[in-house]
C-alpha positions in Angstrom: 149.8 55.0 78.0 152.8 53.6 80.0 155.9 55.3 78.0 159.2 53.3 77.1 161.9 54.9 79.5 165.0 55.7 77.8 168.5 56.7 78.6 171.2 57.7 76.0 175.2 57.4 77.2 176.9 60.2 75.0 175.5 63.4 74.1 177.8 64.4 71.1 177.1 64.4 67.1 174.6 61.1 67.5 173.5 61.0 71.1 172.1 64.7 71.7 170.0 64.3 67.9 168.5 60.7 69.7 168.3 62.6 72.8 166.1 65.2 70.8 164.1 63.0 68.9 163.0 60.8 72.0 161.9 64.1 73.8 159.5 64.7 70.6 158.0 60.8 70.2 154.8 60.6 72.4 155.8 57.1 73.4 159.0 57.7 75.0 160.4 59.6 77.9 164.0 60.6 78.1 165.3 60.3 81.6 168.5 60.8 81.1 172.0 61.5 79.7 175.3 60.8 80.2 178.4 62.6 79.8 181.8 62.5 81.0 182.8 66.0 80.3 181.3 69.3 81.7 181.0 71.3 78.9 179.1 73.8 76.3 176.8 71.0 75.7 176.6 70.2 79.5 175.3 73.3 80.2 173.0 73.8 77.2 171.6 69.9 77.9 170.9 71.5 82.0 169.4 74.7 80.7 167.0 72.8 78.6 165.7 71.0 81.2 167.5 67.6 80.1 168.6 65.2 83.1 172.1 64.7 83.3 174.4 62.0 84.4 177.5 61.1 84.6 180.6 57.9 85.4 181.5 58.1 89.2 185.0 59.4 88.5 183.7 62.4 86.9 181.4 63.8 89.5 183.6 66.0 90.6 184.8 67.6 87.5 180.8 68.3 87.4 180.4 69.7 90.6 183.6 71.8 90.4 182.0 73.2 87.3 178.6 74.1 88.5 176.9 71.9 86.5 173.9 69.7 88.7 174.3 65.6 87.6 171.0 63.5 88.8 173.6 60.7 89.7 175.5 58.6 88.0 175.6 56.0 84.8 174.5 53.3 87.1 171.5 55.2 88.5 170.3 56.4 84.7 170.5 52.0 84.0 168.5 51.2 87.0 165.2 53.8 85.7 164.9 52.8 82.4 164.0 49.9 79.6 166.5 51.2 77.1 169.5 52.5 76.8 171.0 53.9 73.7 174.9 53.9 74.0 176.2 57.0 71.4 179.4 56.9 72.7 182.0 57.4 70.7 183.7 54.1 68.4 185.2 51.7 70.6 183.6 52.9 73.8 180.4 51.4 73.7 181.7 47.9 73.3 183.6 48.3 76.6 180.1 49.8 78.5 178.4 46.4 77.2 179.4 44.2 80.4 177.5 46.5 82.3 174.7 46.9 80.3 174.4 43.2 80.2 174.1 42.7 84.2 171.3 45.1 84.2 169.9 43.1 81.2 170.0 40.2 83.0 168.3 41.3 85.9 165.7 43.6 85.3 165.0 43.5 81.4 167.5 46.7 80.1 167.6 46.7 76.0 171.0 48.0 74.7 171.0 49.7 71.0 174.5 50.1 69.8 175.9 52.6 66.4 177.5 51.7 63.8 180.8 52.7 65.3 181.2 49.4 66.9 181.7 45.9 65.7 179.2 43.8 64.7 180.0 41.4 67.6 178.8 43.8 70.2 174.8 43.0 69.4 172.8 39.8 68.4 171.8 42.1 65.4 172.3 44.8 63.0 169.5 46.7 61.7 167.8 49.0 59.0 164.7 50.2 59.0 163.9 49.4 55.6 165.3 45.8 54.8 165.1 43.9 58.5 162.8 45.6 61.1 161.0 42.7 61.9 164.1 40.4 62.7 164.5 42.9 66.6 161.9 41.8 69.0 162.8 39.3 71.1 166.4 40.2 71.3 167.7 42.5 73.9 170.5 44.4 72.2 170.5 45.9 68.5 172.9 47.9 66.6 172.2 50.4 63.9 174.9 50.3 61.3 176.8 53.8 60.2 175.4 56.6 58.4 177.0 55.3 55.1 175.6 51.8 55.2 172.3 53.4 56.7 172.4 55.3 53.6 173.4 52.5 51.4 170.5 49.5 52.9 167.8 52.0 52.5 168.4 52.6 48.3 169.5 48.7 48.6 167.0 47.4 50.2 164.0 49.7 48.6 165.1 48.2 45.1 165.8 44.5 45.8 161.9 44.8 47.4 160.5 46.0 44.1 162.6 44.6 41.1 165.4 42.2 43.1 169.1 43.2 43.6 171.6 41.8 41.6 174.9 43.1 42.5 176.1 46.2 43.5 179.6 48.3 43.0 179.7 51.5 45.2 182.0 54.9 45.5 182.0 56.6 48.8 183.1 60.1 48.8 183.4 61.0 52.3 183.4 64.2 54.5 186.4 64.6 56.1 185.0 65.2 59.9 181.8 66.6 61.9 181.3 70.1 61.5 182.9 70.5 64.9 185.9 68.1 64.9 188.5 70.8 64.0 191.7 68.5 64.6 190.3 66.0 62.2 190.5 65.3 58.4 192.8 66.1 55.3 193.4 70.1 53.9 194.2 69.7 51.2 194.2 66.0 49.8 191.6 63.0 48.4 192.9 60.5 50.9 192.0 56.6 50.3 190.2 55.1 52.9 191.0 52.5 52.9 193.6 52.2 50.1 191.9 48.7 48.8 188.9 47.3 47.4 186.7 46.6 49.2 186.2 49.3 51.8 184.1 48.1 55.4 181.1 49.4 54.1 180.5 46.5 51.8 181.3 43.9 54.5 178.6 46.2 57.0 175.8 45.9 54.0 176.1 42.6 54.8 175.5 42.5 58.6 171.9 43.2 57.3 171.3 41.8 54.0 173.8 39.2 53.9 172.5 37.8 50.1 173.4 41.5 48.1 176.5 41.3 46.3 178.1 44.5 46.8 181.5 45.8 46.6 182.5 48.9 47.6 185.6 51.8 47.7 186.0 55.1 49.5 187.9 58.2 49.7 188.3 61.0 52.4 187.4 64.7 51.2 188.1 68.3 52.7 184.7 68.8 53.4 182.8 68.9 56.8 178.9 69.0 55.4 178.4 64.7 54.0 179.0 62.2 52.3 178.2 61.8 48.1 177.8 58.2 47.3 178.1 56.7 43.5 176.0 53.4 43.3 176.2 51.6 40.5 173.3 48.6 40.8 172.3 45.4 38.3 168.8 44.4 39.0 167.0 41.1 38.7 164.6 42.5 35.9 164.4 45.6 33.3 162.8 48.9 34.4 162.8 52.3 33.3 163.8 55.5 35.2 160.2 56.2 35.9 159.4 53.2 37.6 162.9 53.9 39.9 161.5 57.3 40.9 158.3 56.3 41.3 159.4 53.7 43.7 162.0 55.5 45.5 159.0 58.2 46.1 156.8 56.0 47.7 159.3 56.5 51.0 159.6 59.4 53.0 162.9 58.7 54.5 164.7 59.7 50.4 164.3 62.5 49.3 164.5 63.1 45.9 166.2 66.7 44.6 165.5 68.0 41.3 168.6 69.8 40.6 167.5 71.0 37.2 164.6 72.9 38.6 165.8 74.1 42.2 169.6 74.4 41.6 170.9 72.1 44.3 173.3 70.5 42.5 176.0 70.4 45.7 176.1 69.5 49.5 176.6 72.8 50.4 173.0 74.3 48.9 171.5 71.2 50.3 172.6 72.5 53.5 171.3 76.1 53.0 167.5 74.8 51.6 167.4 72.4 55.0 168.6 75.8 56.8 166.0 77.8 54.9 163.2 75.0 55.3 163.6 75.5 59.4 165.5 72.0 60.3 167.2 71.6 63.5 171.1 71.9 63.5 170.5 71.7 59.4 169.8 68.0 59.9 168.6 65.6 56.7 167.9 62.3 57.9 166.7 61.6 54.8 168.9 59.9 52.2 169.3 62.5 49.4 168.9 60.9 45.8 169.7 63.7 43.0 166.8 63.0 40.7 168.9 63.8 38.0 171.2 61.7 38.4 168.9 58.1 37.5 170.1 56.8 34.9 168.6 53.4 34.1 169.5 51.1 31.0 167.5 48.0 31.3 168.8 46.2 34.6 171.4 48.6 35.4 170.8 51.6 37.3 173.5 54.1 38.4 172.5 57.2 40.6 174.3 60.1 42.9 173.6 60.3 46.9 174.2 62.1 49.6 174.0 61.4 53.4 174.3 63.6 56.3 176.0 62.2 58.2 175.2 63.7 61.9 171.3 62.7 61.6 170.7 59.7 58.9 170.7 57.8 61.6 168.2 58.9 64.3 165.3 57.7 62.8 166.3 53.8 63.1 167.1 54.6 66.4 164.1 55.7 67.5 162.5 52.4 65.4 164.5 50.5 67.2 163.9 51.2 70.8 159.9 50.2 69.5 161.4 47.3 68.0 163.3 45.6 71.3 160.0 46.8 73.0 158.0 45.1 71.3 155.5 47.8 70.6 152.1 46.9 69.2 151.8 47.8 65.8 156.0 47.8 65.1 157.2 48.1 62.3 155.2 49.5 60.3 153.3 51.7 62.7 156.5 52.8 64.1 158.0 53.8 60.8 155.0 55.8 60.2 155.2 57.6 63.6 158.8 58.0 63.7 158.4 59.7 60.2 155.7 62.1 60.9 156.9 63.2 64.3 160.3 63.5 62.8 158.5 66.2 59.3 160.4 63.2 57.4 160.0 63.7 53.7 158.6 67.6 54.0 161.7 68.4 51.6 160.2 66.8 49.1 157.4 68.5 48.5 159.7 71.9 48.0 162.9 70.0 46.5 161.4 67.4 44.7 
């Protein structure tokens, strides 16, 4: 089997989890990735056997440091079909010129994060509400871990019963784990201070027919995000028929606080600890069970996202996707989950 070669430009929250995840998929072979700064994860990336490169004014800084690069950005874009750009907000738009010229030449795919603009791709893309609108276009970008989160409840219920309208609170964490110089002490910060926030206006990049509106606020916490979604339905339903539906897919993950306890991000964190995941990582979307609460058409719910991991898996869908790969979507869903131990919460948390 001839394996899609992949690259990934950035190796911080987002790239190294991608980086990670195309090592493990038995279709792919990472070849490479890039940084611009020698550092801890440098050198854990080069003792784990991970190719490095880097831009051509940082070689130096690499070499002065000890740490082997296999070339440079340029060199990584001429050995491989796609290239996954995880740099930070901003950055990736500006590596998009040069990404095209190898696009035009030999074939390159480009897959973009939410961080950027909706401009910088021909499309934005969830697993769960538009997989099959990617092949045939050469660059893709998978909207942020909040909209990632906020498609895949969207998405799953306007399949089964029909979305009427939405209204959405987004409580935010305040900053990665790592970011130190980042995020509010000791304050609920607005962000933005109006209605709507940009998460609305993202929903739409993908399912541009949901009425949603949306507001958010900035908390002192590192660990995720806690969405409130408020949604009117097409038709009645009951909770039952929610949770039954929402169970049917392994990327949520449905928590029964009232029989394990979780009832907080924080003892999420510790059962994903406990449970063995890498870095603590939930790429699921986390639905508190308890929570549903369905009258009729309306249904109103509590959910969390982590936001370092939710969203790897579309990443790895969408490198099948721009590929072309027999059997995508739904054979890549399938793989991507299973490779990736999605929904093996459940069975303890659920």
């Amino acid at each position: 089997m001839t394996k899609i070669r992949v690259g990934v430009n950035g190796y911080g929250t987002i790239g190294k989890r991608v980086a990670d995840a195309v090592l493990k998929m038995p279709d792919m072979e990472l070849v490479g990735v890039v940084k611009v700064t020698p550092d801890a994860s440098a050198l854990i990336a080069e003792s784990r056997g991970i190719p490095l490169y880097t831009v051509r004014d940082r070689v130096e800084a690499f070499k002065s440091k000890g740490v082997k690069v296999e070339g440079v950005l340029e060199d990584l874009l001429e050995s491989i079909d796609v290239i996954v750009d995880a740099t930070p907000g901003g950055v990736g738009a500006r590596y998009k010129e040069l990404y095209l010229e190898y696009s035009k030449r030999k074939g390159l795919k480009m897959i973009f994060q939410g961080g950027e603009k909706p401009g910088v791709a021909e499309i934005s893309f969830n697993a769960y509400c538009n997989p099959e609108k990617i092949p045939g276009h050469r660059s893709v970008r998978v909207v942020s871990c909040n909209t990632t989160g906020l498609l895949r409840l969207i998405c799953i219920l306007d399949k089964a019963f029909g979305v009427e309208k939405v209204r959405a609170t987004i409580i935010r964490r305040a900053a990665d784990p790592k970011e130190d110089k980042r995020g509010p002490v000791n304050s609920i910060r607005l962000n933005p201070p109006n209605i709507p926030s940009h998460h609305a206006v993202d929903v739409k990049t993908v399912a541009p027919h949901i009425d949603i509106e949306t507001a958010a606020v900035i908390v002192p916490t590192t660990l995720m995000h806690v969405h409130s979604v408020y949604i009117v339905l097409k038709k009645n339903t009951s909770r039952d028929e929610v949770i039954d539906v929402l169970g049917r897919y392994k990327r949520i993950l449905l928590v029964d606080s009232e029989k394990t306890g979780i009832d907080s991000t924080a003892k999420l964190v510790e059962a994903s600890r406990d449970m063995g995941r890498p870095r603590y990582d939930i790429p699921e979307l986390v639905v508190w069970k308890d929570t549903i609460h369905v009258n009729g058409e309306e249904v109103w719910l509590l959910q969390g996202v982590h936001q370092e991991s939710i969203v790897v898996p579309e990443n790895i869908d969408a490198i099948r996707g721009l590929m072309n790969t027999k059997g995508y979507p739904s054979e890549s869903i399938e793989l991507t989950d299973k490779i990736l131990g999605l929904g093996s919460l459940s069975r303890v948390l659920g």
